[in-house]
C-alpha positions as CSV (number, residue, x, y, z in Angstrom):
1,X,153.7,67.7,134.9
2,X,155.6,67.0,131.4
3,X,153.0,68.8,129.7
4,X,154.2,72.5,130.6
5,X,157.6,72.5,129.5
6,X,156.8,71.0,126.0
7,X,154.1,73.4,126.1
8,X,155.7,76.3,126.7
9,X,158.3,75.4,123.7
10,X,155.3,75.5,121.3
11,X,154.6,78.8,121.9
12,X,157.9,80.4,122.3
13,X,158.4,79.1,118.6
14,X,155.3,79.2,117.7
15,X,155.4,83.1,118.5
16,X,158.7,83.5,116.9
17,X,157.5,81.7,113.7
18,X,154.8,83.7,113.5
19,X,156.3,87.1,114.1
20,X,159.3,86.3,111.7
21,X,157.0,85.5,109.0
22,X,154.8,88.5,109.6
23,X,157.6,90.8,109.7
24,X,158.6,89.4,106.6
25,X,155.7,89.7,104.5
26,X,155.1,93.7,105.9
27,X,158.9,94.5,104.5
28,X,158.2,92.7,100.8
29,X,155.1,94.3,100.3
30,X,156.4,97.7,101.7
31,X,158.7,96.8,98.9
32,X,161.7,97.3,102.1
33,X,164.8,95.3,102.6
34,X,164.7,92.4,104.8
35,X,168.4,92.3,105.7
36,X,170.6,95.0,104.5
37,X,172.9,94.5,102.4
38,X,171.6,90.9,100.7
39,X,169.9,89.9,97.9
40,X,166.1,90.9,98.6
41,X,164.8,87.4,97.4
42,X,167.2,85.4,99.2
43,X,167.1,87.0,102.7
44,X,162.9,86.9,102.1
45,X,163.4,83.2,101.7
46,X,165.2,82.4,103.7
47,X,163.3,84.0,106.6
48,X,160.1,82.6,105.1
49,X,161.9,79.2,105.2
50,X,163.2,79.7,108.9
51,X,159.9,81.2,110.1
52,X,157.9,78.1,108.4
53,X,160.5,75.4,110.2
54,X,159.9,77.3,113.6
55,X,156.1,76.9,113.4
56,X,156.2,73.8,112.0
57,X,158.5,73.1,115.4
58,X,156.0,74.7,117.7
59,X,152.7,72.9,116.5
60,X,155.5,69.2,116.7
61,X,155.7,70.9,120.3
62,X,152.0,70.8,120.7
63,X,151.5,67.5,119.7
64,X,154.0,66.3,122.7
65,X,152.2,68.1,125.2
């Protein structure tokens, strides 16, 4: 019964994670912004950065399920 809550966290971030760094990688090789109005390199990092941490979160998830 503990299983499905810790679960179900894994793959919302796991989703999110994934997504985030997808997006991410479509705007720098469309050569696109990935927040307006910042620095291209530091907003691509630092959504690479927070889209590694929430997959790295999801699969910790997993591994409490």
């Amino acid at each position: 019964m503990e299983n499905g809550p810790a679960i179900f966290a894994g793959v919302v971030f796991a989703l999110f994670g994934g997504g985030l760094v997808s997006w991410t990688v479509v705007r720098v090789r469309q050569g696109e912004p990935v927040a307006h109005g910042v620095n291209r390199v530091a907003s691509a990092t630092l959504t690479s950065v927070a889209g590694s941490a929430a997959l790295a979160l999801g699969m910790w998830c997993f591994t409490r399920g």
